[in-house]
C-alpha beads as a LAMMPS data file, in Angstrom:
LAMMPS data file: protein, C-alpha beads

245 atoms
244 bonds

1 atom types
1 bond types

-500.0 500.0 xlo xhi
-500.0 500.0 ylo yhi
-500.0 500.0 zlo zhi

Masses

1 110.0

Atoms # bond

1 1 1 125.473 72.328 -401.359
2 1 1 125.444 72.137 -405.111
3 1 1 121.749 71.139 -406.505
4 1 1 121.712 67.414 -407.377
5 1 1 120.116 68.618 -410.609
6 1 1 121.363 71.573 -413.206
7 1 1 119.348 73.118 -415.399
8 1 1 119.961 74.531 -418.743
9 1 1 118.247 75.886 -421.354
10 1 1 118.156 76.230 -425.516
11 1 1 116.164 77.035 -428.102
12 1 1 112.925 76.070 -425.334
13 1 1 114.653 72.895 -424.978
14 1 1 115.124 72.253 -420.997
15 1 1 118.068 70.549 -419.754
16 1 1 118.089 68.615 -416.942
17 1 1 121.481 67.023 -415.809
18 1 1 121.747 64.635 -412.935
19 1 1 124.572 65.743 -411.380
20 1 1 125.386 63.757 -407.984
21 1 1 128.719 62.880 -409.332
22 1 1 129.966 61.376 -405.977
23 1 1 127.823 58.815 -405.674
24 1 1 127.428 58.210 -409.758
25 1 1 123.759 59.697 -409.913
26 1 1 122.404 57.101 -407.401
27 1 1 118.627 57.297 -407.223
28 1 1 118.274 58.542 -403.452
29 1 1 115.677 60.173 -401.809
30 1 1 117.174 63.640 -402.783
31 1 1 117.645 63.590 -406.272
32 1 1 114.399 61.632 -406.668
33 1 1 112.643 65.169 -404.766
34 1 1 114.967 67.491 -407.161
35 1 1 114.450 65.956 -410.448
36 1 1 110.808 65.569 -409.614
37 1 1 110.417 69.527 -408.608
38 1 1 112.267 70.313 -411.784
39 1 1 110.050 68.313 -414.555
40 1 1 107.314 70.100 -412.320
41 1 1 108.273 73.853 -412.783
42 1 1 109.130 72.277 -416.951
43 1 1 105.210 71.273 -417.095
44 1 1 104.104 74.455 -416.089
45 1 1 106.582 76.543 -417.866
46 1 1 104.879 77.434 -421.879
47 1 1 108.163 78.474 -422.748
48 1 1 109.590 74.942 -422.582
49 1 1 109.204 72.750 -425.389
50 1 1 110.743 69.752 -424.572
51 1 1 113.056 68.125 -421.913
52 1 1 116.403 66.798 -422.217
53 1 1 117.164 64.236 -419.227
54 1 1 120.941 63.666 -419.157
55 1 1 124.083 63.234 -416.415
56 1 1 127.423 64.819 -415.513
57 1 1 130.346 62.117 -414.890
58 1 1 130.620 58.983 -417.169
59 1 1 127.521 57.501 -415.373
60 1 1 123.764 58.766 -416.429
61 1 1 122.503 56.845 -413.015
62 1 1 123.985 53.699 -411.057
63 1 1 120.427 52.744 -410.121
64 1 1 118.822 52.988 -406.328
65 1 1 121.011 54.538 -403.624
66 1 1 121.384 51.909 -401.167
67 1 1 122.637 54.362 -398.532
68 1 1 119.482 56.700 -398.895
69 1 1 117.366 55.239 -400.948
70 1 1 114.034 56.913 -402.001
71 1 1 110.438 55.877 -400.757
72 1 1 109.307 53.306 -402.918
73 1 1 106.271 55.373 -403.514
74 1 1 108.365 58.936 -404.640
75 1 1 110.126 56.667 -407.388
76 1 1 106.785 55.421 -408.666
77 1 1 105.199 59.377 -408.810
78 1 1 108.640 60.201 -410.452
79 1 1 108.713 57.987 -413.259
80 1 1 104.991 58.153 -413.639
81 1 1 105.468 61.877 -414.005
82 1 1 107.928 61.664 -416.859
83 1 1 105.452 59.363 -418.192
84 1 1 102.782 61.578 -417.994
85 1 1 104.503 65.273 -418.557
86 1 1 102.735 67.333 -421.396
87 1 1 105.920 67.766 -423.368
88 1 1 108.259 65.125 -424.519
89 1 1 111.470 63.711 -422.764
90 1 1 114.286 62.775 -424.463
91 1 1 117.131 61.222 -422.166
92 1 1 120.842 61.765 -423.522
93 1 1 123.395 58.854 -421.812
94 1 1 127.298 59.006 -422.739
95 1 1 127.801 56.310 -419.496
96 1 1 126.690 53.698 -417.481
97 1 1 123.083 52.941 -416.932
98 1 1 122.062 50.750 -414.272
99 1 1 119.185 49.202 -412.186
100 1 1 116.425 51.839 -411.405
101 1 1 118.779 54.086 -413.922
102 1 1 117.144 51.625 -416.763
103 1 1 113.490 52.779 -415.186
104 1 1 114.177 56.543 -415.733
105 1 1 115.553 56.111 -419.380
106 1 1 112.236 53.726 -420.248
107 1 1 109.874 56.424 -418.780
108 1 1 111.552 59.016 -421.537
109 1 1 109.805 59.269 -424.982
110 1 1 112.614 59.345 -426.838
111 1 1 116.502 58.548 -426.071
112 1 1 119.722 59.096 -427.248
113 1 1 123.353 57.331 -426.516
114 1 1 126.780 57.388 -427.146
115 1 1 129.074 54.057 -428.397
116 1 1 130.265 54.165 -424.733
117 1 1 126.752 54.230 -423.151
118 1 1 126.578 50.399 -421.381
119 1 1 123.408 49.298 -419.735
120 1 1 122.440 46.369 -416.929
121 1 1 119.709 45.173 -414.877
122 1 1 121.645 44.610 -412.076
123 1 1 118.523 43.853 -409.231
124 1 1 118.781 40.160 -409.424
125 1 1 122.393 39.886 -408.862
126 1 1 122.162 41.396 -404.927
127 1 1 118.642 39.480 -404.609
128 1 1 115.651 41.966 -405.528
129 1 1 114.258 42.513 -408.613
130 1 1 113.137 45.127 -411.355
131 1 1 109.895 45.242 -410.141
132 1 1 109.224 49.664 -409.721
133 1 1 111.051 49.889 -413.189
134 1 1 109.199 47.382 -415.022
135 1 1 105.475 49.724 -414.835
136 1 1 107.841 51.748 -417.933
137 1 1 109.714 48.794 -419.349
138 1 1 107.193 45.945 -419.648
139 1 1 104.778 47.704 -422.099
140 1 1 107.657 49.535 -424.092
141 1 1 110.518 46.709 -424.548
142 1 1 110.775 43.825 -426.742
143 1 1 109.659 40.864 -424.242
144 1 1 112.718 38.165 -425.282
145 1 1 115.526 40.325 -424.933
146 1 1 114.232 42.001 -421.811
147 1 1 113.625 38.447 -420.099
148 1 1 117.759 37.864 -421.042
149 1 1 119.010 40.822 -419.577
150 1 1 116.545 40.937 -416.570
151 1 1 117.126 37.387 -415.570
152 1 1 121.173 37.451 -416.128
153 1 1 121.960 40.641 -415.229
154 1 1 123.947 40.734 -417.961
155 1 1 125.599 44.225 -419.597
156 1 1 125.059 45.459 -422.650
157 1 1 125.470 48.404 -425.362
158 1 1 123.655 50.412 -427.690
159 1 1 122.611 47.846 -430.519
160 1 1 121.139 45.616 -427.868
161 1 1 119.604 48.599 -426.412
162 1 1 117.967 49.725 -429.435
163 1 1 116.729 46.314 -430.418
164 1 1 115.460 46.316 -426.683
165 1 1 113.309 49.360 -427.453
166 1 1 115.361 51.542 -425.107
167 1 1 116.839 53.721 -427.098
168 1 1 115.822 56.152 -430.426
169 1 1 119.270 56.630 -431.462
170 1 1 122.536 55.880 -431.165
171 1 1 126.621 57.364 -432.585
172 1 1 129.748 58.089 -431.720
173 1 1 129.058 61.596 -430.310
174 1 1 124.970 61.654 -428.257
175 1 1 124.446 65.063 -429.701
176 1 1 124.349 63.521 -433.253
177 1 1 122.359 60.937 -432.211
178 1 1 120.125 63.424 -430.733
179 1 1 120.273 66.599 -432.847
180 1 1 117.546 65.435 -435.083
181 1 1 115.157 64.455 -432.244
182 1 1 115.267 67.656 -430.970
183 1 1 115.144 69.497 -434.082
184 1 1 111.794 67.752 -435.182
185 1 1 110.763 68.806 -431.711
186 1 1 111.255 71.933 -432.052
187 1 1 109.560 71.894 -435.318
188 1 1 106.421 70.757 -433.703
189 1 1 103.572 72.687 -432.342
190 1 1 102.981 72.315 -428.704
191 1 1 99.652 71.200 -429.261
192 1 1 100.182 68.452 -431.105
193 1 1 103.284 66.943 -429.515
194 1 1 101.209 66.782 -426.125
195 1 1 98.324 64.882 -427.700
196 1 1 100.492 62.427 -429.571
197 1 1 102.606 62.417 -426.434
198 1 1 98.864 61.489 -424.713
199 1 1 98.225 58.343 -427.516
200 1 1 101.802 57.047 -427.183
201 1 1 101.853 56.650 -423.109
202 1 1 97.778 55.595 -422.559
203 1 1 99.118 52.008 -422.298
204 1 1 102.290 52.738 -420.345
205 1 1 99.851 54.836 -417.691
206 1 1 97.041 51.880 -417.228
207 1 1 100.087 50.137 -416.310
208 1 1 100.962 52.451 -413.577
209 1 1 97.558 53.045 -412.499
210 1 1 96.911 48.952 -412.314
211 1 1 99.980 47.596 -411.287
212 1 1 101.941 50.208 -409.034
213 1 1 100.443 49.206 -405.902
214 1 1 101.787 45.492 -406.396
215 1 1 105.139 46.024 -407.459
216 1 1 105.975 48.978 -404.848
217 1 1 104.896 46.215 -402.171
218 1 1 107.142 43.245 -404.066
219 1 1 110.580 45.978 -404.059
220 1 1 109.610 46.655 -400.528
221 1 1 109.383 43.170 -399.141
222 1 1 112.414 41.799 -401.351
223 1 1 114.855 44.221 -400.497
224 1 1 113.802 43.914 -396.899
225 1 1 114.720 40.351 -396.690
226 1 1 117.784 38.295 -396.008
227 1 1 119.100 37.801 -399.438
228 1 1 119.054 41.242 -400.580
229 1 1 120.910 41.963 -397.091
230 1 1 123.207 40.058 -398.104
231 1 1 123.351 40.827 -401.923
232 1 1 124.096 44.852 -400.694
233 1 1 126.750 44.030 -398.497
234 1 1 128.474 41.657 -400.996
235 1 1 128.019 44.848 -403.162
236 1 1 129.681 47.265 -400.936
237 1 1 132.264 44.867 -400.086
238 1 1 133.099 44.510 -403.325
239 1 1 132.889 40.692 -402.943
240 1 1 130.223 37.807 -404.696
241 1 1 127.539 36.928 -402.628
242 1 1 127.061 34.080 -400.943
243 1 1 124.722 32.314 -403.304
244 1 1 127.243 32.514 -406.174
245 1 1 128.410 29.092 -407.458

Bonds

1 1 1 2
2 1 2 3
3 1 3 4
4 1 4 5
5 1 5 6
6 1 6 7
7 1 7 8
8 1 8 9
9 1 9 10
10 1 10 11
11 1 11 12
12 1 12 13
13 1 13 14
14 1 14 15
15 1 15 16
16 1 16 17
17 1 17 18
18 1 18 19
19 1 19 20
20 1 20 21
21 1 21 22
22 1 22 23
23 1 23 24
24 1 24 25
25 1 25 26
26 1 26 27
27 1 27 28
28 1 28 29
29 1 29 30
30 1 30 31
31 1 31 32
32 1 32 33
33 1 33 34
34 1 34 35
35 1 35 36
36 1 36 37
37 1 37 38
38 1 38 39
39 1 39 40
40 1 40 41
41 1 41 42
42 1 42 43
43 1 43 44
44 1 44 45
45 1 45 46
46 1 46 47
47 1 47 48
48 1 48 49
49 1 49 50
50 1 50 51
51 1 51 52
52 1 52 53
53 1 53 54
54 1 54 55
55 1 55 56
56 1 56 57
57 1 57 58
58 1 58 59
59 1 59 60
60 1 60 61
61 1 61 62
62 1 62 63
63 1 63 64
64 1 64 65
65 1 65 66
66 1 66 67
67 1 67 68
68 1 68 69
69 1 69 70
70 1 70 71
71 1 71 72
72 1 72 73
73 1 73 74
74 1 74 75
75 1 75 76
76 1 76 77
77 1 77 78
78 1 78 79
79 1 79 80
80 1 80 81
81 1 81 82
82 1 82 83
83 1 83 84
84 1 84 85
85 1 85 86
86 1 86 87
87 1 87 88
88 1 88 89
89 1 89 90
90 1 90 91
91 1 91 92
92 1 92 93
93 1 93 94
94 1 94 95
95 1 95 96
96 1 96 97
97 1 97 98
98 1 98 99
99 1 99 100
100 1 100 101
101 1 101 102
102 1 102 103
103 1 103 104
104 1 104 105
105 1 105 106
106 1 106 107
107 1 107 108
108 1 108 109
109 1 109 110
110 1 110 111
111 1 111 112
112 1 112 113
113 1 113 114
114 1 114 115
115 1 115 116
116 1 116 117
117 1 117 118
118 1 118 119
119 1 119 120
120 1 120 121
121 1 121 122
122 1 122 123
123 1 123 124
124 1 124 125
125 1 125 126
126 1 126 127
127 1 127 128
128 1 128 129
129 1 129 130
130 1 130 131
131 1 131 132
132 1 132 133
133 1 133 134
134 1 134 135
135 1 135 136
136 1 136 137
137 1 137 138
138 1 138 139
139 1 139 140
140 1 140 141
141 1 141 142
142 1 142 143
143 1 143 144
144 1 144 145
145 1 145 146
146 1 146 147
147 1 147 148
148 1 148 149
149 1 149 150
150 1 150 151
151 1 151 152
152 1 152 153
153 1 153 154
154 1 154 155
155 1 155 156
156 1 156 157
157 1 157 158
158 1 158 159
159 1 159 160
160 1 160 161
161 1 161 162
162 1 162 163
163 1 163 164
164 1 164 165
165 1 165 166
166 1 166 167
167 1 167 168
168 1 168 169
169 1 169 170
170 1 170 171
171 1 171 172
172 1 172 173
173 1 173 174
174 1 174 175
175 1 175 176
176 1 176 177
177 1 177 178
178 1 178 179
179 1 179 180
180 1 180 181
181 1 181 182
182 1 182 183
183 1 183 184
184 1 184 185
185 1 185 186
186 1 186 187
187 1 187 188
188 1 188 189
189 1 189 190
190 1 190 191
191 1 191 192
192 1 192 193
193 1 193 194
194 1 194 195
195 1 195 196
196 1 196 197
197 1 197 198
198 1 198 199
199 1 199 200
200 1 200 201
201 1 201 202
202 1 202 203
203 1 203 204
204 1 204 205
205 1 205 206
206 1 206 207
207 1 207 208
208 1 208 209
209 1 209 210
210 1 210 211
211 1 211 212
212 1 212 213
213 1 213 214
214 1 214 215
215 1 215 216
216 1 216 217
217 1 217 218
218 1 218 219
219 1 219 220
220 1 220 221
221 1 221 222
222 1 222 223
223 1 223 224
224 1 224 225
225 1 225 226
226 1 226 227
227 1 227 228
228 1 228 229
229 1 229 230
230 1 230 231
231 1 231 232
232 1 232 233
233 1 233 234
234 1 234 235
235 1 235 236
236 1 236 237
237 1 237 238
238 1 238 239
239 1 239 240
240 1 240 241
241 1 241 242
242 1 242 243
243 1 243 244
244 1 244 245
């Protein structure tokens, strides 16, 4: 079986591509184990720099896999672990981002997106809600425009996204966008980027460490219950659900 995650390598910059094409880099209990065991052997490796978090196919991640979806508890250690890595993560999106794909690119440091990158917070539209995500998104993005996108499910692009707080950067081509981010990375001592890295995420990590608990519970018991049945299968039938008027 091909690894759900490549890896790459430049200039001590570490590439990691989600790369579960088939089922648009769906969050499932797989990848979640992959990606986690790579940023792993990245923090341990000195001759790693930095890490680049990007996707193959036009869609970085479609959100949680609702055929295999992870434990709620592996998605909260993943995230938290970008959070907390010693070096800096820098996501690069040319697609789609969706759902729990929102809660990866919020953990990154630093992000980077094409004109074609869109973005939704799709959970309240088959009855759950961004509750795992939010331990990266509530202390990082702008609380007005987060409370319009969360509560419509509306999509979006990269202006909105960058007035959200989401993204760095933003051009035609993502490797503009992100060329400089990586170059003043690369500029950087080790040292220093993991202590700034430390002062940037203290607020993001008392989240984690005071809220987790609660929200892994609230995902668990929403998408157990009959809505969210029916919001999936609406979903995968490619139909609205029943609550639409």
């Amino acid at each position: 079986m091909t690894p759900p995650v490549g890896r790459t390598r430049d200039r001590a910059v570490e590439t990691l591509s989600l790369d579960a094409v088939d089922t648009r880099n769906a969050l499932s209990a797989t990848l979640v184990d992959a990606l986690a065991a790579a940023l792993t052997d990245c923090a341990a490796d000195d001759d790693v720099r930095a890490v680049v978090l990007t996707h193959t196919g036009n869609t970085f991640c479609a959100g949680a896999d609702l055929r295999d979806p992870p434990h709620p508890d592996a998605l909260v250690g993943l995230l938290r672990q970008i959070v907390a890595l010693p070096k800096p993560v820098a996501a690069r999106i040319t697609g789609h981002v969706r759902a729990g794909g929102l809660g990866l690119l919020a953990a990154c440091d630093l992000a980077a997106a094409s004109h074609t990158a869109t973005f939704a917070f799709t959970e309240v539209r088959i009855g759950v809600a961004p509750a795992v995500i939010s331990l990266p998104l509530l202390p990082r993005a702008d609380p007005r425009t987060l409370a319009r996108y969360y509560l419509t499910g509306e999509r979006f692009g990269p202006p909105e996204a960058l007035r959200l707080g989401l993204l760095s950067a933003t051009d035609d081509d993502a490797d503009e966008a992100l060329a400089p981010l990586l170059d003043g990375l690369r500029r950087s001592s080790p040292q220093a980027l993991a202590e700034t890295k430390r002062l940037l995420t203290a607020r993001v990590l008392e989240t984690f460490d005071r809220d987790a608990a609660h929200l892994t519970a609230l995902s668990a018991r929403l998408f157990s219950s009959d809505q969210a049945r029916e919001g999936m299968t609406a979903f995968l039938e490619r139909r609205d659900a029943a609550w639409v008027v």
